[in-house]
Each structure stands twice: as C-alpha cells, then as structure tokens.
N, C-alpha and C positions, 0 to 999 in steps of 0.2 A: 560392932554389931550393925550399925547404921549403914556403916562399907558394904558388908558384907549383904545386907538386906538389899542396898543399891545396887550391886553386881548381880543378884537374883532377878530383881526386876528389869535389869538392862539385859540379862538371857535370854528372859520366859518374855521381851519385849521383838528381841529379835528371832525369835522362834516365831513370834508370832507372824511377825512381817516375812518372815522366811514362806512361813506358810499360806500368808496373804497371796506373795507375791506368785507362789506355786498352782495355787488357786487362783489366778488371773491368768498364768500363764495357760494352763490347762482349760480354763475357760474359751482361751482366745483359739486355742487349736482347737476345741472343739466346735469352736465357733466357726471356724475357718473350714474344719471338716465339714460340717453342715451345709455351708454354703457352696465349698466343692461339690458335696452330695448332689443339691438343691441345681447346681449349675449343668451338672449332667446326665442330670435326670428332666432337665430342662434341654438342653441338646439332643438327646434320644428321644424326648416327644419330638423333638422338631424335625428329629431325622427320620422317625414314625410318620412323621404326616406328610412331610416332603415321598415317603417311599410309597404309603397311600394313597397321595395324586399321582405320582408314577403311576402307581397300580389301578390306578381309578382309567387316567387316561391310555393306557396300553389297553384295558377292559375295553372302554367305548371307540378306540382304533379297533381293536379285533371284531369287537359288536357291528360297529359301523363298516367293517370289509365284509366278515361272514354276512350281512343285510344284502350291500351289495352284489356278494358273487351270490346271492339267495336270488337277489331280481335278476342278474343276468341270466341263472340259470332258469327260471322262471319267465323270463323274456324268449331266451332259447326255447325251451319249449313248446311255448306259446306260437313262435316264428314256426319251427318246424311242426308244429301240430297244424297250424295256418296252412302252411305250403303244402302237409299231406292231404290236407282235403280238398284246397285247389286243385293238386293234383290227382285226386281220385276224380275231383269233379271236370276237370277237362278229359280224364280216360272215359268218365260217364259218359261224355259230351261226344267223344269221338266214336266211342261204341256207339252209342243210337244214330249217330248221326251215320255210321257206316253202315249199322243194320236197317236204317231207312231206304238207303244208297241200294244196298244187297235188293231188299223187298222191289223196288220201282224197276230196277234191270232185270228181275226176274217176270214180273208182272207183265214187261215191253215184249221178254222174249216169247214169253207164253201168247201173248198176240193182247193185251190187255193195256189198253193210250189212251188220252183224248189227240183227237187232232190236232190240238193244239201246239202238241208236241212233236207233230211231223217237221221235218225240215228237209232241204234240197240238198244232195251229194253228189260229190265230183268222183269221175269213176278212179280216181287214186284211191280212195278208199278199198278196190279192189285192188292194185296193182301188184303185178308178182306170178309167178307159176303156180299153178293147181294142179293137181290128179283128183280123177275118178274118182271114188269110192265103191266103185259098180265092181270093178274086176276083185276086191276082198271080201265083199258079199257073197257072189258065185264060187272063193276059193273057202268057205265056210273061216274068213279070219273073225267075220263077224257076228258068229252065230251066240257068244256069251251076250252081246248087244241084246240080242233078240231073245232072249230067252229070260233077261235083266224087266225087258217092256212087258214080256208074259205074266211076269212075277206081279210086278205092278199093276197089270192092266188086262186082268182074266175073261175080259169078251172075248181073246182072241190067244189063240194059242205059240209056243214058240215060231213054231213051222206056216203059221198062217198072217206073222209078221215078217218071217222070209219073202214070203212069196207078194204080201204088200208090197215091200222095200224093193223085191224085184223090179214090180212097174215102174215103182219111182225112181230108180236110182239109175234104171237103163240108157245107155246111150253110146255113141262108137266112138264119140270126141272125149279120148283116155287126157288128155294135157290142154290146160291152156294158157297163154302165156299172154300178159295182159301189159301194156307198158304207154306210159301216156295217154293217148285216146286210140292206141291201137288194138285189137284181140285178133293172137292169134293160135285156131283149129289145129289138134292135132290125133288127126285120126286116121286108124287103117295105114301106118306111113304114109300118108301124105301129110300136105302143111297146105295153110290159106290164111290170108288176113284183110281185113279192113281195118279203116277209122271209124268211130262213132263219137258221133255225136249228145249229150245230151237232153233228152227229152219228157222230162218230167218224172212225176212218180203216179201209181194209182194205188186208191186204201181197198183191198176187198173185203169181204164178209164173209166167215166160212158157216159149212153146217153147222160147227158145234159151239157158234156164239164168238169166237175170238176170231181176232182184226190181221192183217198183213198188208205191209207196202210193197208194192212192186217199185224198184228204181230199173229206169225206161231210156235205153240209148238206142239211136236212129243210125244206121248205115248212112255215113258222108263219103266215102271211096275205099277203093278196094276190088277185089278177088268175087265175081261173079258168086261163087258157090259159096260164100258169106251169105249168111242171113241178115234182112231188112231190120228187123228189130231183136237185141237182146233185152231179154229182164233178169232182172236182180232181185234175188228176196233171203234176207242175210236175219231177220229178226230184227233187224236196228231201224229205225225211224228218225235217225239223225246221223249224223257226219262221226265215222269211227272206223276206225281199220278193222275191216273182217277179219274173222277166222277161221270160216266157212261161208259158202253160200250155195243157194239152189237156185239153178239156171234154167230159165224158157228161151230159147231163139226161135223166129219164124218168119214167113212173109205178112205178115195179118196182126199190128198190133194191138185191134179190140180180139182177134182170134185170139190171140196168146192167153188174155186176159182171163178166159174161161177157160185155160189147162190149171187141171190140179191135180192131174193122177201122175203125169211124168213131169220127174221134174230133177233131173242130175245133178246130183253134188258134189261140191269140191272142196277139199282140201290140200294145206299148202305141199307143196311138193318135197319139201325134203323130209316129209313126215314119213315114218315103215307103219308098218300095219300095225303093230302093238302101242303105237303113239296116239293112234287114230282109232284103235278101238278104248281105251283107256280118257278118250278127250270125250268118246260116244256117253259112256258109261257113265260119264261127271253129269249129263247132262239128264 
C-alpha cells in the first residue's frame, strides 16, 4: 500500500514538473515572441521615420526648387516687363523726338527761323543736273498740282494758280548743270558757263509774314552771257543737299533782291514728270 501510494506520488510529481516545465517552455516562446514582436515593431517605426525624413526632405527639396523657379520666373518677368517699358519708353523718346524734328523742318520750310538758325552754304549743296519744271506746267503735266492748291487755298482758283506758276516758273534756261564752283546754261541749244564765287546770303521778308534766304554767288570767270550774280532760294537755311531750288540770276545784285514774281525752278534731272508732280503734291 505504502509502494503503491509512493509510485502515485512519484507520477502526479512528475506530471507535475512535466507540466511545469511545459509552462516554462511556453512562457519563454512567448516571451521570445513578444520580444520579436516588440523588435519589429520597433524596426518599422524606425523605418517609418527614416522614410518620413526622406519624405520630409524631398518636400523641402521640391518646396525649395518650385520657390526658386517661382523667383526666376518672377525675376523673368520682372526683367522683361522692365525692358518693355524701356523699350516703349525709348520708342516714346524717339517719336517725339522725331515729331519735334518733322514740326522745326516744316516750320524752316514754310519760311518760319530765328536767325540764329541761318548758317553759310557751299554751292555743293547744289551740285548736280537740274531741269525746268516750266516746260510740264505748259504741257498741263502739272495741272492735278494746281488744282490740289485750289482745294486747299480757295482765294484762288485751279486756273488762276496756273497762270501764277506761269510767271514764276518761266524761263528759256531748260538744264543746268552745276559742278564744283562751275554753272553751266542750257538754253535754246546753246551752252555757256562760268565760275562762281561765294557771296553771302540775304534774309527777306515777304507779304504774308514768312522769311526766306537768298544764298548769293558772284561771277569769278567765265562765258560773257553768264550772269553777274546767281541766287539760290531752296527753303533751307543751313548746309543740306537740295532737292529743288528757285533760281534769280542777273547783273544787279540788290536788283535781284526785290524779284519775287519770277523765279525758275529746278528739279534733279533724271526725275519724268509723274516723279515731279508726285514730290509737288507731298508738299
């Protein structure tokens, strides 16, 4: 009985420790589970937060470029908005400044200076072949001219600007041909030339309040039938290449001074008649 009782207790002793040790066992893998758990659940934060500052800093890289290309494109604009308005402001600049230019050449030509503004010319300013304009008046090339002035200027009718232009524009010296300080006549086929000299200029005063310079050259040698003095009266009051002018020659040059009814004008010579009425009409 006692055996028997001992061998009970030596089962239900190692049952026991069987089951201890199972429950230790079990413990420790759970335990060990947990800690795996715990260790990569710790790893995955870390690999959260490492991925985080990645994502933080690629944010403030892209923040910081798109900033960037915001001020360059802002800078850009800036630049070219700048240089538009430079640049409208020198086209300003150059318009007024050309439509001041326009107003003072017109005002010159119309006969309207100071004195101030005269200066002395070399007769190169003339140099070069001229014709008449006398012989396309008389073949009526000019008569739209005249009929453009009537429009304009109703004192006087198409027909009574003809007959003006007549007196003025008459004369029998069709070419002249000017070259160094030489002029030379071509009229009626014949030819004749002298040299001239420089000789001043003179301001007149007309009826209707506006100014004119006569430029004043003296006969130094030459062709008897040459006249003593030519003048020049082109609009311009300083140093420029004509592009027309109106001609007084004579022996008498305070006579000359007080001719204002005839006064022959010339244009360059290789001009036709529709070049020349077309330059009338601009004007």
């Amino acid at each position: 009985m006692k055996k028997q009782s001992f061998l009970l207790s030596a089962s239900m002793l190692a049952l026991v420790l069987t089951a201890c040790g199972t429950e230790e066992n079990n413990n420790a893998e759970a335990s060990a589970n947990e800690e795996q758990t715990d260790n990569a659940a710790a790893e995955n934060e870390e690999n959260n937060n490492v991925d985080n500052v990645h994502d933080e800093e690629n944010h403030d890289h892209e923040n910081n470029h798109s900033h960037e290309d915001d001020h360059e494109d802002n800078h850009d604009h800036e630049n070219n908005h700048s240089h538009e308005e430079n640049h409208d402001h020198e086209n300003d600049h150059n318009h007024d400044h050309n439509h001041d230019h326009d107003e003072e050449d017109q005002a010159i030509y119309d006969g309207y200076f100071d004195d101030e503004q005269i200066e002395d010319r070399e007769l190169s300013d003339w140099e070069g072949e001229w014709q008449s304009v006398y012989p396309y008046l008389m073949e009526g090339e000019l008569d739209p001219v005249m009929e453009q002035k009537a429009e304009e200027d109703e004192s006087m009718t198409a027909e009574e600007y003809t007959s003006y232009y007549e007196t003025g524009y008459e004369t029998d010296v069709d070419y002249i041909d000017i070259q160094d300080d030489t002029f030379t006549f071509y009229a009626d086929e014949s030819e004749m030339e002298a040299s001239y000299a420089y000789d001043g200029y003179e301001v007149l005063t007309y009826e209707a309040g506006n100014r004119g310079v006569r430029y004043i050259f003296a006969k130094d040698d030459g062709d008897e039938e040459m006249p003593e003095f030519i003048q020049f009266s082109d609009h311009a009051i300083f140093p420029t290449d004509a592009h027309h002018f109106h001609l007084y020659w004579g022996e008498d040059r305070e006579q000359l001074l007080e001719e204002v009814t005839n006064w022959p004008t010339y244009y360059p010579a290789h001009m036709d008649e529709e070049e020349i009425r077309e330059e009338m009409l601009a004007h």
